[in-house]
C-alpha positions in Angstrom: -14.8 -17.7 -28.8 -18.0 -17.0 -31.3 -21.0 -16.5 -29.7 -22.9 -20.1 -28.3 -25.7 -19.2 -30.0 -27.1 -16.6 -32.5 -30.0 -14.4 -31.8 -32.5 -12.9 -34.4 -33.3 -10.4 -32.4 -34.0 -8.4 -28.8 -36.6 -10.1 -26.6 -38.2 -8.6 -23.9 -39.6 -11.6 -22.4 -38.6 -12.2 -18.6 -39.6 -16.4 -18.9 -36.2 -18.1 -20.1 -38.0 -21.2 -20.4 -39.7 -20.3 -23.6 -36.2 -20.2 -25.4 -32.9 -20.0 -25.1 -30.5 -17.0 -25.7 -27.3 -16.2 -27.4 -24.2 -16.9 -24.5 -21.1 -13.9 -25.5 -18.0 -14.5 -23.8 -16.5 -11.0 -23.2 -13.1 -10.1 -22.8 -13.4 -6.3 -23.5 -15.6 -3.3 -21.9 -16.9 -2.6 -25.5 -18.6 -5.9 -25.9 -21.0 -5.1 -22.7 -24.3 -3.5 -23.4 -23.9 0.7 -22.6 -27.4 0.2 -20.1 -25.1 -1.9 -18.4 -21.9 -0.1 -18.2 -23.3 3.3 -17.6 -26.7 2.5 -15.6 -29.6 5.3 -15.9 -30.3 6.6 -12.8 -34.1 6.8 -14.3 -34.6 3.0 -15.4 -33.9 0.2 -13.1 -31.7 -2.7 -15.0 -32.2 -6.1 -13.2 -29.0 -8.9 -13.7 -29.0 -12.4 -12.9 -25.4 -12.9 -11.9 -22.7 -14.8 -10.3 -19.0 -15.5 -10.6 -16.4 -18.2 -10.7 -13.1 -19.0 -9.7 -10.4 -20.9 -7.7 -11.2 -20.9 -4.2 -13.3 -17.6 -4.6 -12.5 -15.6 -1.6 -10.3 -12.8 -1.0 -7.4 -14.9 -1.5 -8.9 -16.6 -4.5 -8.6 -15.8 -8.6 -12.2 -14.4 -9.8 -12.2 -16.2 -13.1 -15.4 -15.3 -15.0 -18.3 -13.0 -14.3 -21.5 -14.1 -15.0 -24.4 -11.5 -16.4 -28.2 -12.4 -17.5 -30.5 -10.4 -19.4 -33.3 -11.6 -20.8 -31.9 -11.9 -24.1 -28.4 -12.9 -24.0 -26.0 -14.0 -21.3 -22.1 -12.5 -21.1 -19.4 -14.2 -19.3 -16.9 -11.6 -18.4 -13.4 -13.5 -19.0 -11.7 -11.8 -16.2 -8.5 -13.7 -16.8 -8.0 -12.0 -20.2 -9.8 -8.8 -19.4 -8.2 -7.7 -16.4 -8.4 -5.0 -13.8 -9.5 -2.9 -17.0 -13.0 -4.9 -17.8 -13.3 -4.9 -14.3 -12.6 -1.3 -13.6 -15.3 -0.6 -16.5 -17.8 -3.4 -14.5 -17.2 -1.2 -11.2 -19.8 0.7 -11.5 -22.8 -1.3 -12.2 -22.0 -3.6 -9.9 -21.8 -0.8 -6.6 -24.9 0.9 -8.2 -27.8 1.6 -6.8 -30.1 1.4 -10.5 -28.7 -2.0 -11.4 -31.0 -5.2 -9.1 -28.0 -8.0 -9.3 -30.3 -11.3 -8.6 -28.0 -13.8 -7.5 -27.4 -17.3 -5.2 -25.7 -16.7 -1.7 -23.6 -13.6 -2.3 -21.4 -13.7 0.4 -17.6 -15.1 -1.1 -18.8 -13.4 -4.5 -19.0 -10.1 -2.7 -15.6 -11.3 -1.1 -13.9 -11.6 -4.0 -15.1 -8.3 -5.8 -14.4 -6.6 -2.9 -10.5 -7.7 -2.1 -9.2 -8.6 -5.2 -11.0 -5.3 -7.2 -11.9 -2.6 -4.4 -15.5 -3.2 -5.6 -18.4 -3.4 -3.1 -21.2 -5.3 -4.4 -24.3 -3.3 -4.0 -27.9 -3.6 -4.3 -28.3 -7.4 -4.4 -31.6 -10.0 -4.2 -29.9 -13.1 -2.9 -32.4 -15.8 -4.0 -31.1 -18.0 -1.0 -32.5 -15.8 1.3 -35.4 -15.0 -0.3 -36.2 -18.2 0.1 -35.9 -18.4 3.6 -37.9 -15.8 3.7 -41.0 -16.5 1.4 -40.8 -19.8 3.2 -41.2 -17.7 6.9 -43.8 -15.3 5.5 -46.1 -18.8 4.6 -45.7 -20.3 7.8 -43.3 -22.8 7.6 -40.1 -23.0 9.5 -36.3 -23.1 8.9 -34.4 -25.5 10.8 -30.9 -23.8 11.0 -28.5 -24.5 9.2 -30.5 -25.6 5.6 -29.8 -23.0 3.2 -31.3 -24.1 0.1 -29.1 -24.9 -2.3 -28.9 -23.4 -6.3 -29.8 -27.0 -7.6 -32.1 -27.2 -4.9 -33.5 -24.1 -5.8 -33.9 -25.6 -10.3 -35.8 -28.2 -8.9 -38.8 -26.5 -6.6 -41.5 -26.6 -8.6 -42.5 -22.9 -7.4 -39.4 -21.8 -8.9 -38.7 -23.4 -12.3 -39.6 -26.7 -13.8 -43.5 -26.4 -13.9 -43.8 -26.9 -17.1 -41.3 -29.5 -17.5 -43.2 -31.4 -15.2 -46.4 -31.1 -17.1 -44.1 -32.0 -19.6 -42.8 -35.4 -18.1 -46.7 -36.6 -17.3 -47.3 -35.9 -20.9 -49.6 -32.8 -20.7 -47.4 -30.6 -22.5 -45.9 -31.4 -26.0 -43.0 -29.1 -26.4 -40.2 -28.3 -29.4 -36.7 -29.1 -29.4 -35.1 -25.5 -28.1 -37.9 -25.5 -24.7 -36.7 -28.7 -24.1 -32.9 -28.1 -24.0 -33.9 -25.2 -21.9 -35.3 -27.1 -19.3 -32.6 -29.7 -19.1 -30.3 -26.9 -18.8 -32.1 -26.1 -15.8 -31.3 -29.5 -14.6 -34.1 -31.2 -12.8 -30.9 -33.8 -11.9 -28.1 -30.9 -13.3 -26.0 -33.8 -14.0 -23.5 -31.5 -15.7 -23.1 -29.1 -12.9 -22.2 -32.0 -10.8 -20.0 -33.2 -13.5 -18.3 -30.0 -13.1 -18.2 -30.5 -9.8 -16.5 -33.4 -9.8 -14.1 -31.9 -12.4 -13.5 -29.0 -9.8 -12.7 -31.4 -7.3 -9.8 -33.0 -9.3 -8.2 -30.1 -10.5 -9.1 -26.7 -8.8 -7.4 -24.6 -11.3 -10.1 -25.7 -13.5 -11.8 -22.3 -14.4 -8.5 -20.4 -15.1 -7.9 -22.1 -18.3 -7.9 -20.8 -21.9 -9.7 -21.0 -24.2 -13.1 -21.6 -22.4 -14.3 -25.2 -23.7 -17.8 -25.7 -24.2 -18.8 -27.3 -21.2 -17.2 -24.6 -19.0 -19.1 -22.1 -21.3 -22.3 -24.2 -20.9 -22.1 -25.0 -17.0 -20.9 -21.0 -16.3 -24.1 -20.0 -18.3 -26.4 -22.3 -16.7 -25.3 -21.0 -13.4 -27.4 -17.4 -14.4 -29.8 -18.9 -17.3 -33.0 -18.7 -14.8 -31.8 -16.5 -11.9 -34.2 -13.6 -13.8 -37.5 -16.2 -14.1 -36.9 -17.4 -10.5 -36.7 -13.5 -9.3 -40.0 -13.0 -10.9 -41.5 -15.6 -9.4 -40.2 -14.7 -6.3 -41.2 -10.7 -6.7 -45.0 -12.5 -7.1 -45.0 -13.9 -3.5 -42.9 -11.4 -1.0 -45.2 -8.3 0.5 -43.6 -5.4 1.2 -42.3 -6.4 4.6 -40.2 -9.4 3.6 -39.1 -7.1 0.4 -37.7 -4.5 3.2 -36.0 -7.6 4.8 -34.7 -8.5 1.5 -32.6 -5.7 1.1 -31.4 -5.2 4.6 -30.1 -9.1 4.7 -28.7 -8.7 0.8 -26.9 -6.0 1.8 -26.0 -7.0 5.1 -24.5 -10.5 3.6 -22.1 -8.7 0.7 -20.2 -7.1 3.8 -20.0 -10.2 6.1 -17.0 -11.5 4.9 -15.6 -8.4 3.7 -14.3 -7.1 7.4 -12.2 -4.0 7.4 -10.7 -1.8 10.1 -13.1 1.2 9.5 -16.5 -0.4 10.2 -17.5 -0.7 6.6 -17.8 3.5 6.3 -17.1 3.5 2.9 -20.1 0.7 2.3 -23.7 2.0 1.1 -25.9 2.7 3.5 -28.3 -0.2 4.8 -31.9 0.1 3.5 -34.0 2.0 5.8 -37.8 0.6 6.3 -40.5 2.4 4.2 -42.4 5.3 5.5 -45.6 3.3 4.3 -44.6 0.7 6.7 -43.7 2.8 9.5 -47.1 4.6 9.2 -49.0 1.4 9.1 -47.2 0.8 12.9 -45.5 -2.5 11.5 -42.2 -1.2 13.7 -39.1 -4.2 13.1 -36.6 -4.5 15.0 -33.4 -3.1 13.4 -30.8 -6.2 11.9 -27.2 -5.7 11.9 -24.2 -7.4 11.4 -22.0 -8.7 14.6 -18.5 -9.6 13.5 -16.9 -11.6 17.0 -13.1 -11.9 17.4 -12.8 -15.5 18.6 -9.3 -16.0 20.7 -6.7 -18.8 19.4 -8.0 -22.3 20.6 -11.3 -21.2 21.0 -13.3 -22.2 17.9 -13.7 -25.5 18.8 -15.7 -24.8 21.7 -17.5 -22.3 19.9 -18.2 -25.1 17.2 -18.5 -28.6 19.5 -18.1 -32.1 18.7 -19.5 -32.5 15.4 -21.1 -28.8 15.5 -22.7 -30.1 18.0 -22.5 -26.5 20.0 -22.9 -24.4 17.3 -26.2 -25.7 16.3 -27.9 -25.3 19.6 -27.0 -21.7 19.9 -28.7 -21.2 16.4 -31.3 -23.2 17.3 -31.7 -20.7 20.5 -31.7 -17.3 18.2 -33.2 -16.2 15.8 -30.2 -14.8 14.2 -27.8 -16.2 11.1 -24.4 -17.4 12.1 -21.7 -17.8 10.3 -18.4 -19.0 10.6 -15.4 -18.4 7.9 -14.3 -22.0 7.7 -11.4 -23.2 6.1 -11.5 -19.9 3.4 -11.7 -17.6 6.4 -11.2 -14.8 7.5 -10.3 -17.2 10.8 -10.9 -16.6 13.9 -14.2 -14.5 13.7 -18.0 -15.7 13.9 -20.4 -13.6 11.8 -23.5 -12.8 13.4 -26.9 -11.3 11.1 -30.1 -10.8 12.3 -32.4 -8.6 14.9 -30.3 -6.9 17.0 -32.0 -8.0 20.2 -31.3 -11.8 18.8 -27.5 -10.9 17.4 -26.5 -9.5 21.0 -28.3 -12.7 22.7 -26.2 -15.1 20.3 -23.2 -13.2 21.3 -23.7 -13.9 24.9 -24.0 -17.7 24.3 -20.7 -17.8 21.8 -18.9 -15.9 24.3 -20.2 -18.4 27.1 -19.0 -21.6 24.8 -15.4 -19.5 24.6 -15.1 -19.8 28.7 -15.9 -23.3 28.2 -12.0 -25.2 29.4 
């Protein structure tokens, strides 16, 4: 497919709401930008990205690969590329000079990692930024409300600010801003078009040629991860940053279980001497992967979760649970490790339950 849209030239400009950029759908290595495939260890490159697919898991199909810059978005056709564009994509993705900003990493990571050998590396997952911006202003998480990616398009601190100026008439603005900011979908009706789509016929991202709408809705999925990350950079101190890293890269391994205690996986972030000389001393988080015997999940989980939530009501610790994708069996535990071993006392309680 021809490029969505033609670009005049290279912008440096970080805001995608001031226009939008050329979409390339890439089904070779050679048709990546070389920052990207060979990453300087001397110039940090920061992504939006994301990826789609049929059930994406480890048992899934990764179908497309999603990649922002500021000037041009690539969808990385994975279907006709192959192990060989993704072999070339390897690298970035497990390096350490390439930021990947990107919505609740977890079954991406998932994916990457069983159906590619790639550990995803070096993430800022915008879902738990959130969380934590909203901690370090003083307002609390009730568990279980992860904000959501279309959630996320509509906060005002985020992205629409000036389509909202724009709606009380304070802003008069030109045709391309304006598609721009519907594409960031104050409703995104066409995401949940897709959605809908999705829900009638699964296999609906492995088909060939891409049609415009799955170029459109794949694009729009990365289009303002890079604003949003600004924004976001603007408000989180150097603590919550620290935290940042440790739970990105604690959440690309949670569903990624192996037998050899994730070895092989890049180190977790260590906290930085300036904060350890200023005597701001955290608690170390980890990652708590219980075995849950046959039978026993529905204790663990209650009548209508009822169970579930009142132990992550009682710690402050993430829980997680594989669901119907998997891997069965096992409760994922992230957080302080004081708070991880005091959830896994309650789960294992719930598992004597008869």
């Amino acid at each position: 497919m021809a490029d969505a849209e033609e670009d005049d030239g290279k912008s440096l400009n970080h805001d995608p709401l001031l226009s939008m950029v050329p979409i390339h759908v890439v089904t070779s290595a050679s048709q990546l930008p070389s920052e990207f495939l060979d990453p300087s260890p001397v110039k940090q490159l920061i992504i939006g990205f994301d990826c789609e697919g049929v059930d994406l898991c480890r048992h899934g199909t990764l179908c497309i690969m999603q990649i922002a810059f500021p000037d041009a978005i690539y969808l990385v056709d994975v279907v006709q590329g192959g192990d060989a564009i993704m072999t070339a994509c390897k690298p970035a993705l497990e390096s350490n000079n390439v930021v990947k900003v990107i919505h609740d990493c977890k079954r991406d990571s998932e994916a990457l990692y069983f159906q590619f050998g790639i550990k995803l590396h070096n993430v800022v997952d915008t879902q738990i930024a959130y969380s934590l911006i909203e901690e370090q202003e003083g307002r609390k998480k009730s568990p279980d409300n992860y904000i959501s990616f279309v959630g996320l398009l509509a906060d005002p601190q985020y992205c629409v600010e000036v389509f909202l100026k724009w709606i009380k008439g304070g802003l008069h603005l030109g045709k391309d801003t304006l598609e721009g900011f519907f594409a960031a979908g104050i409703s995104y009706l066409e995401k949940q078009e897709v959605r809908v789509l999705l829900r009638q016929d699964p296999d609906f991202w492995t088909y060939r040629p891409l049609s415009e709408q799955m170029v459109r809705a794949a694009a729009d999925d990365v289009r303002f991860l890079l604003h949003i990350y600004h924004k976001m950079m603007e408000k989180m101190n150097e603590r919550t940053l620290w935290q940042l890293a440790v739970r990105g890269a604690l959440y690309c391994r949670c569903f990624c279980i192996n037998d050899n205690d994730y070895v092989d996986w890049p180190t977790i972030p260590q906290m930085p001497e300036n904060l350890v000389a200023e005597g701001d001393i955290m608690e170390e988080e980890i990652l708590s992967v219980l075995n849950v015997p046959p039978g026993k999940m529905g204790c663990i989980i209650g009548r209508r979760g009822a169970s579930i939530l009142s132990i992550k009501e009682s710690c402050n610790a993430e829980i997680l649970i594989g669901g119907a994708k998997g891997p069965p069996n096992k409760v994922f535990i992230i957080g302080p490790v004081k708070q991880v071993r005091k959830a896994e006392a309650m789960l294992r309680g719930r598992m004597l339950d008869v």
